[in-house]
N, C-alpha and C positions, 0 to 999 in steps of 0.2 A: 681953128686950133692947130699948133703947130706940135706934129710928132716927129721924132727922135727914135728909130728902130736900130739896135746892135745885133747885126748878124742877119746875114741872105741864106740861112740854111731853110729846111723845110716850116722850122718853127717861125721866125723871123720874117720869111716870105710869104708863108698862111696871115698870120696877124695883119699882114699890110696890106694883104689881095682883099680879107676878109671885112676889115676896116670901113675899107675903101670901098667897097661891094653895098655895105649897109650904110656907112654916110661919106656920100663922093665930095661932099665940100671940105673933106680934112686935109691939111697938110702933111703928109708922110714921108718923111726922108730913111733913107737905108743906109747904114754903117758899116762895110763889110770889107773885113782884112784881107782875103782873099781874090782873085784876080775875077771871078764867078761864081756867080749863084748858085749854091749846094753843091759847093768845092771841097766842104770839111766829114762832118761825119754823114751829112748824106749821100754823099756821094755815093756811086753805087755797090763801089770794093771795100768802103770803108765801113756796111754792116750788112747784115744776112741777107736783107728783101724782104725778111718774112710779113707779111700781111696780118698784121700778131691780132686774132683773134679767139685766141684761147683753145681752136678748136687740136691744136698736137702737144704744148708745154704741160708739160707737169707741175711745172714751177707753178703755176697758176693756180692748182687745183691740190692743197697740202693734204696731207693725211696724220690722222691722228690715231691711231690705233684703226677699229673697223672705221672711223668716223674719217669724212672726205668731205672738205668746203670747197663749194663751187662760186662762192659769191663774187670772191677775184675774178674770176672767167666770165661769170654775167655781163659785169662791168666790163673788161674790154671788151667782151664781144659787141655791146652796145654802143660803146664811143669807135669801135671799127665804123660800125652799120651808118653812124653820125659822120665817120672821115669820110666815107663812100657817099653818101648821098653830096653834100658837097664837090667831091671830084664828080659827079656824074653830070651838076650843075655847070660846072665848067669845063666838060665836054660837049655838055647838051648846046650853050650859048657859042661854042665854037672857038673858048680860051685856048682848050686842047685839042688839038685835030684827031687826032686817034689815041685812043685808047689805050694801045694795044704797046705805046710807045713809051708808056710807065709801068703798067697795070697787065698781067695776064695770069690766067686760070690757071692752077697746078694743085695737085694733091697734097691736103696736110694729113700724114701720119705720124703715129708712134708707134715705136716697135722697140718690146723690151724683152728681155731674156726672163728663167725662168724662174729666176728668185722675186721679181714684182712682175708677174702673173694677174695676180690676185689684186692686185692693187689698178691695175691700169683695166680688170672686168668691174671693179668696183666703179672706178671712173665712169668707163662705160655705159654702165647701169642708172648711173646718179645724172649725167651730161646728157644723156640718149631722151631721158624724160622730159627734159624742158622743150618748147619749139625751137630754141637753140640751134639746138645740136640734133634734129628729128632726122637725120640725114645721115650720122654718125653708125658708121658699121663695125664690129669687132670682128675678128677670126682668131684663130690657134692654129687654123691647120695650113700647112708648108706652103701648098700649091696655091694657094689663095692668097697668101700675105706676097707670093713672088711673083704671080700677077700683077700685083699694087706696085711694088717696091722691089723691082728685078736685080738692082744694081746692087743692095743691102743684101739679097739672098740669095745671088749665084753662089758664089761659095762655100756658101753654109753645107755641112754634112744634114740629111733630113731629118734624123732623130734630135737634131738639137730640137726643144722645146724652147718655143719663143709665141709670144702674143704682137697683134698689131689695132689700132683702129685705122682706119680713112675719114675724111672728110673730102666728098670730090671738089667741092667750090672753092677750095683756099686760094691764097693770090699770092703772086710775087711780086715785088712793086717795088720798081728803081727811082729810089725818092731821088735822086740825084738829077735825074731826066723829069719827074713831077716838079721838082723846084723852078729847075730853068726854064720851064715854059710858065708858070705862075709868077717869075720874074720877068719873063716877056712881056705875059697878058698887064702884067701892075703896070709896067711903065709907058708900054703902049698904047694901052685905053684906056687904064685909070689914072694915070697923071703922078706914080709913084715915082721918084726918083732914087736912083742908086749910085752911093760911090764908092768903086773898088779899089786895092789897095790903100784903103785909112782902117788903120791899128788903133783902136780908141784905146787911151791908155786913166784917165779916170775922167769922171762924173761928179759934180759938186751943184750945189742949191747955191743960187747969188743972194744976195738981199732983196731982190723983188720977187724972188717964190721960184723963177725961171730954172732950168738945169744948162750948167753950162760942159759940154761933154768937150775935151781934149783929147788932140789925136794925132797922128803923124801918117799921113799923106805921102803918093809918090812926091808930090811939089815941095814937102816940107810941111813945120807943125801948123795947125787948123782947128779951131774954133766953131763949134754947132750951140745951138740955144735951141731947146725946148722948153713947151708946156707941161709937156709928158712924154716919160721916156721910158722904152720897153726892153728891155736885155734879153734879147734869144740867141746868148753866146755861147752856146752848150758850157765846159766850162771853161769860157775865160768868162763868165757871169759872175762866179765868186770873186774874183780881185776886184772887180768892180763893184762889187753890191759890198765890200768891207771898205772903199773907199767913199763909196756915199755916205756916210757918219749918218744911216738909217739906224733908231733907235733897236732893229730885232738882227742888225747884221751879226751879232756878239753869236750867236743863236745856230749860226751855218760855219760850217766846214767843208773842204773837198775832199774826197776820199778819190783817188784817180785810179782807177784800172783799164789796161789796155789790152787787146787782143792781134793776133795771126789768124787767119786762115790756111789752108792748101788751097788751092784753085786750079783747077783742069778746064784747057777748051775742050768742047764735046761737038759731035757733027749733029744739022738739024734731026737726020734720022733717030740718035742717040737719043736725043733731048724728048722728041716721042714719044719713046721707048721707055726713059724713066718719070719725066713728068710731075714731080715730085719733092715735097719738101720731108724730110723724114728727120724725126725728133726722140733721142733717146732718153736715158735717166744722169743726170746726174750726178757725180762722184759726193761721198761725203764730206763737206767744209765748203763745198764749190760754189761758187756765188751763180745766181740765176744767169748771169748772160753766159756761163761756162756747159751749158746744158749739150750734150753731142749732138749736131745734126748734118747730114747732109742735103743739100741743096741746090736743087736746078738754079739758075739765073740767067735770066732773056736782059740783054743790057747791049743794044745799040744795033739790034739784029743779030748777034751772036749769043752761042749760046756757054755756058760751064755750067762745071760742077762744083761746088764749097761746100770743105769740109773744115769743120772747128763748131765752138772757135779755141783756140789756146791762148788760155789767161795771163797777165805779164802785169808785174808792180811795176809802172814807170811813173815816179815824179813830175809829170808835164798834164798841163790843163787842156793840153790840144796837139794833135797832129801838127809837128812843125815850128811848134812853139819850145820852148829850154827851161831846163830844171829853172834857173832865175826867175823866172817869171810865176815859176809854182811856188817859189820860196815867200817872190815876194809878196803872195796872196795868203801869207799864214802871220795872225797876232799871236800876243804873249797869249791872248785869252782862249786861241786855238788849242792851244797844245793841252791843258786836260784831256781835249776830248780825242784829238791824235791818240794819246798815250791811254784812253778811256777801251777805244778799239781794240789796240794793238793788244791789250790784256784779254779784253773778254772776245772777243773774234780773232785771238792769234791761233785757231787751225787756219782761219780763211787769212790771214798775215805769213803763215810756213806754206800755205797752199800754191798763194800768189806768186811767191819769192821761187819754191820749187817750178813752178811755171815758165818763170822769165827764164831760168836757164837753160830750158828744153829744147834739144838739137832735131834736127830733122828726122833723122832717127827713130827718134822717141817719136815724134809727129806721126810717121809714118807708121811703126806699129799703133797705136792710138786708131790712126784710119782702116788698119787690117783689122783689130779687134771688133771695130763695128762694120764692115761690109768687108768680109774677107776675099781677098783677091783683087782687088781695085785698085787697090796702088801701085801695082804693075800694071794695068789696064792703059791707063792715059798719062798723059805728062805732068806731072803737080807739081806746082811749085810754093813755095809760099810768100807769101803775102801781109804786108802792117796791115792792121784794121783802123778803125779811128778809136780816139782815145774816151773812155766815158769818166765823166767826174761821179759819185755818188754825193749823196746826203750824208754827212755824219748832223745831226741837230739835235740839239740837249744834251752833246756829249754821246747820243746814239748813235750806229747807223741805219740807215734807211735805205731803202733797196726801189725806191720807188720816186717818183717826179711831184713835184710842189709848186702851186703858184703862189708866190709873194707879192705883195700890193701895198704899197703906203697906206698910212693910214689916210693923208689928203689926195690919192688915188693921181700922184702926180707918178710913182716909180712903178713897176710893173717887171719881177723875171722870172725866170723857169730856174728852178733846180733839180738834179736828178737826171736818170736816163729812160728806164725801162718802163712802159712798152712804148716813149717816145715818140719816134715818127708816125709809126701806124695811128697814133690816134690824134695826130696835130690837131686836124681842125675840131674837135670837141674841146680840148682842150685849151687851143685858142679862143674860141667863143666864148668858156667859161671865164679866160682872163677878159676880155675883152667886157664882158656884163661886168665884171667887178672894176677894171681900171675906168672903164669910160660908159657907165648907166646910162650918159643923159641922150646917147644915141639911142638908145631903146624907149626912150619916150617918146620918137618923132614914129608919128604912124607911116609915114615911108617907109622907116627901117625897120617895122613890126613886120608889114607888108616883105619886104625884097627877104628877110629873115625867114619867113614861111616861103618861099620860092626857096631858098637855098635849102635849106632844112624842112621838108613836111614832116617831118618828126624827129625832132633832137632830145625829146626825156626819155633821158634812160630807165629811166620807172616801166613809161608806157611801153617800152617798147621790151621790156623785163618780163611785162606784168598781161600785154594783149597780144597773146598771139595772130589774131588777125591782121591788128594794123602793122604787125613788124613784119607779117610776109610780104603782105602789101608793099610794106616800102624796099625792103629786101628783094623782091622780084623785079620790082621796078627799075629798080638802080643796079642788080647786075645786070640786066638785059641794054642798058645804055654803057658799063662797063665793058659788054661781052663777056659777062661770067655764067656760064647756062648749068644748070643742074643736069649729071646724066645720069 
C-alpha cells in the first residue's frame, strides 16, 4: 500500500514512524514544504514546550459556579501518559539517544492572585483525589510558593495574597528536537522517505480511486499518487481538505490565530534555580492558548525563559506563508460561518485585534504584572510564535483538534490546535485505527502495538490506578523524569 504523508511536523512524522513501526511493508512517502523536519509550529520557539498534561492550565478544568469539571484534564493527562510511553519505546530501542535532548523534568505550577483563590483550592481539592494528580501540592503562604517559583515572587510585596499548586514531574519537551530525530529514525531504519522543499498545493481522486497530490518542488511542478493520503499540515490542512471535493469539507473553516513571546537567555545556574513552568489565569474573552505563563526551556543545551503568549489576528494558515493563500482557502459557503463567529465571539474578535497591535511596552508591563521585577532582570526580546488555525464547524467554533477520515478511509487529516503536540502519538494511533484497520488485524502489529503501548485506554488508565502507576513509573524512569 502506497501512503502519501503532508507535512514533517511532529504530527506528520508520528503517523509515519508509527505506521511503520506497526506494519514495516507500507509504502510511506513525506510531503514537507519546509527545508526540515519540525521546522513549522514545532519547532521549539514556535510554541511553549509545555508537556500539557493538565497538571497547571486552568483552561482545562472550567468552573461553574462551586461546580469544577475535571474530565477535560483526565483525558489529556491520559493521552500525555499514551505520548510518553511511546517516546520512552523509542528511546528504549535506541531511535533517540538521550532523552534528555527533547524531554526534561521541570515544575508545573499555577499561581493566581487573590480573587480566584477559591477556585484554584477547589481545583486542588477535586485533581488532588484522583491518582492523577496524588502528587499535586497547594500553598498560600509567600515563603513556600517562592521556594517553588522564585523568579514569579521575588518582587512581590509579602502581604500580597496569592495561592499556588506544584506538580514536580511536569516536562518540557522541544518537539522540534523530538521530530528530527523520529525523522532520522523513519528514514534510516524504517525505509520512510522525505521530500523537502515540495509545497503541495491540491489533492484530487482520479478515476481509478487513487489521490493524485500536486506540488511544486525546488526542481519545478511534481506529481505523487497515493492509495491513501494523510494531511498533518497544521493549517495549510484546510485549503487542501476544501479542495478534495470531500462530501463533509463544506462543514470546516479556519479560524487562524497567532502569537509572540518575550524570550530571555538565562545561565545554567538560573535555570536551577527557577526550574519551572508557571501558569496563570486568563483574561476575560481570551482564548485558551492566550493563558499567562512563564516558562523555562532546555532547547540545544541552552537554557530561557518565555513569557506569553500574546495573542494576534493574522490572516495566514502558517508561519511564512501570505494572506493569499488564507484567501484562497475560504468558499462562498465559508463565510456564514466567518461572519457566524465574528457575531457571537466578537469579545474574542476586539480581543484578538487589540492584541495584534500590542507594542513592547504593553508586553512588558503584562510581564511585570505577573513576576514583578523581571523584566529588568535579563534581556527580552520578542519573538513570532507559530501560527495555529482553529475549527470554526457547523458554523461554530471549536477550540480543540478533530480527526477526519473518509468515509472509504482513503483521506485522513487533523484539524485544530490545542493540546496538539503533547499528545501526538494518541492521537495518531487513533487516526491511524480508523484510516488504516486492516493493520490491526495482523497479529504482528497487535503484537509490536503492545510493546509500544502497554497501556493505551484511556478508560484504564482513568479508571485503575494501579496499572497507570505502573506504567507511569515505568516510563518516566526510561524518560528521566523521577518523582521527588
Amino acid at each position: 500500500m502506497n501512503i502519501v504523508i503532508i507535512g514533517a511536523g511532529i504530527m506528520g512524522t508520528t503517523f509515519a514512524t508509527l505506521a511503520k513501526e506497526l506494519a514495516p511493508h507500507l509504502d510511506i512517502t513525506i510531503l514537507e514544504r519546509l527545508d526540515s523536519a519540525g521546522a513549522g509550529n514545532s519547532w521549539a520557539f514556535n510554541n511553549a514546550g509545555t508537556g500539557h498534561e493538565a497538571n497547571c492550565e486552568l483552561n482545562y478544568t472550567p468552573v461553574d459556579g462551586e461546580v469544577i469539571s475535571v474530565e477535560k484534564a483526565l483525558k489529556i493527562h491520559a493521552q500525555f501518559n499514551v505520548a510518553k510511553q511511546f517516546w520512552a519505546y523509542l528511546v528504549e530501542k535506541g531511535a533517540i539517544k538521550e532523552p534528555e535532548t527533547f524531554i526534561n523534568q521541570t515544575r508545573h505550577c499555577t499561581l493566581v492572585s487573590e480573587s480566584a483563590i477559591e477556585e484554584l483550592k477547589l481545583r486542588f481539592e477535586e485533581m488532588s483525589a484522583h491518582h492523577f494528580f496524588e502528587h499535586m501540592r497547594y500553598s498560600d503562604d509567600f515563603d513556600e510558593i517562592k521556594s517553588w517559583i522564585p523568579f514569579t515572587m521575588d518582587g512581590r510585596p509579602r502581604h500580597e495574597k496569592m495561592a499556588a499548586t506544584i506538580i514536580e514531574t511536569g516536562t518540557d519537551v522541544n518537539f522540534g528536537a523530538l521530530t528530527e530525530q523520529m525523522a532520522a529514525h523513519a528514514v534510516q531504519s524504517l525505509g520512510v522517505r522525505i521530500e523537502y522543499g515540495t509545497h503541495v498545493k491540491r489533492a484530487h481522486r482520479s478515476p481509478t480511486g487513487r489521490w493524485i497530490i500536486s506540488a511544486d518542488s525546488r526542481e519545478g511542478p511534481v506529481q505523487y499518487k497515493a492509495d491513501v493520503l494523510f494531511v498533518g499540515a497544521g493549517g495549510g490542512a484546510f485549503p487542501l481538505l476544501k479542495r478534495s471535493h470531500l462530501p463533509f469539507r463544506s462543514r470546516y473553516t479556519g479560524f487562524p490565530v497567532g502569537g509572540r513571546f518575550l524570550k530571555a537567555p538565562i545561565s545554567e545556574e538560573q535555570a536551577r534555580l527557577y526550574r519551572a513552568k508557571t501558569y496563570g489565569k486568563a483574561k476575560v474573552g481570551a482564548p485558551p492558548m492566550s493563558v499567562p505563563h512563564l516558562d523555562l526551556r532546555a532547547v540545544d543545551g541552552k537554557y530561557y525563559l518565555l513569557f506569553g503568549p500574546f495573542a494576534s489576528f493574522k490572516p495566514l494558515l502558517e508561519k511564512g506563508r501570505g494572506f493569499f493563500d488564507y484567501l484562497g482557502s475560504i468558499r462562498l459557503h465559508d463565510i456564514p460561518g466567518l461572519l457566524n463567529v465574528a457575531i457571537r465571539h466578537s469579545h474574542l474578535v476586539r480581543y484578538l485585534i487589540s492584541e495584534t497591535f500590542k507594542g513592547e511596552k504593553s508586553m512588558f508591563e503584562e510581564l511585570e504584572n505577573f513576576a514583578p521585577g523581571l523584566s529588568k532582570r535579563f534581556d527580552w526580546k520578542p519573538i513570532e510564535a507559530g501560527q495555529r488555525v482553529q475549527i470554526i464547524k457547523d458554523r461554530d467554533l471549536q477550540m480543540g483538534t478533530e480527526i477526519l477520515v473518509s468515509k472509504d478511509k482513503t483521506y485522513g487529516t487533523l484539524l485544530g490546535a490545542s493540546p496538539g503536540a503533547s499528545v501526538s502519538p494518541e492521537v495518531m494511533l487513533r487516526c491511524l485505527e480508523r484510516l488504516l484497520p486492516s493493520i490491526f488485524s495482523r497479529e504482528e502489529a497487535r503484537i509490536k502495538k503492545s510493546q509500544i503501548f502497554p497501556e493505551d485506554n484511556l478508560d484504564t488508565l482513568i479508571g485503575n490506578p494501579d496499572r497507570y502507576r505502573e506504567i507511569r513509573d515505568a516510563v518516566n524512569k526510561q524518560l528521566g523524569i523521577i518523582r521527588q
